[in-house]
N, C-alpha and C positions, 0 to 999 in steps of 0.2 A: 457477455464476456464470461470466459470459463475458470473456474477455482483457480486453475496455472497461471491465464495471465494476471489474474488478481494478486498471486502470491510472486509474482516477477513486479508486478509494479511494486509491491511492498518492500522486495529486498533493493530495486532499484531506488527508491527512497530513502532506505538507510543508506545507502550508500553515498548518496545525494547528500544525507542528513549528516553524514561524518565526516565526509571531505569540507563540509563549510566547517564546520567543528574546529578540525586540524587547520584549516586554514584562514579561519576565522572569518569566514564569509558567510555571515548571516543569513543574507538573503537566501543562499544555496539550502543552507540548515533550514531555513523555513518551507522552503521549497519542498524538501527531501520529508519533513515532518508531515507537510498536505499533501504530501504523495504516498504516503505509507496510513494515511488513513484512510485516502481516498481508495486501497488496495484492501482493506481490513474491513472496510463498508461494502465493498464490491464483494469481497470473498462471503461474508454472511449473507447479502441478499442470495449468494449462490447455498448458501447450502439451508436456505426457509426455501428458496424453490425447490432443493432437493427433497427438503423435509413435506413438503405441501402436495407432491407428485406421488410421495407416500402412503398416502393414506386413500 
């Protein structure tokens, strides 16, 4: 998976994460929360691979 889509699922997340917010649907907030880390995890492993290619 590439930095993009890593940082597409992150914003896709928050957005997940704010609409349960405003509309008080938890489970979505939770959702949108494990999706925006699960994007913040994917993006670092991408840039230790970039870092790692480096050297």
């Amino acid at each position: 998976m590439g930095k993009g889509k890593a940082k597409a699922k992150q914003l896709k997340g928050k957005l997940k994460e704010t609409t349960g917010n405003v509309t008080g649907d938890r489970r979505l907030e939770a959702e949108g929360r494990a999706e925006k880390v699960t994007g913040k995890v994917q993006e670092t492993a991408e840039n230790v691979k970039k870092n790692l290619r480096g050297r």
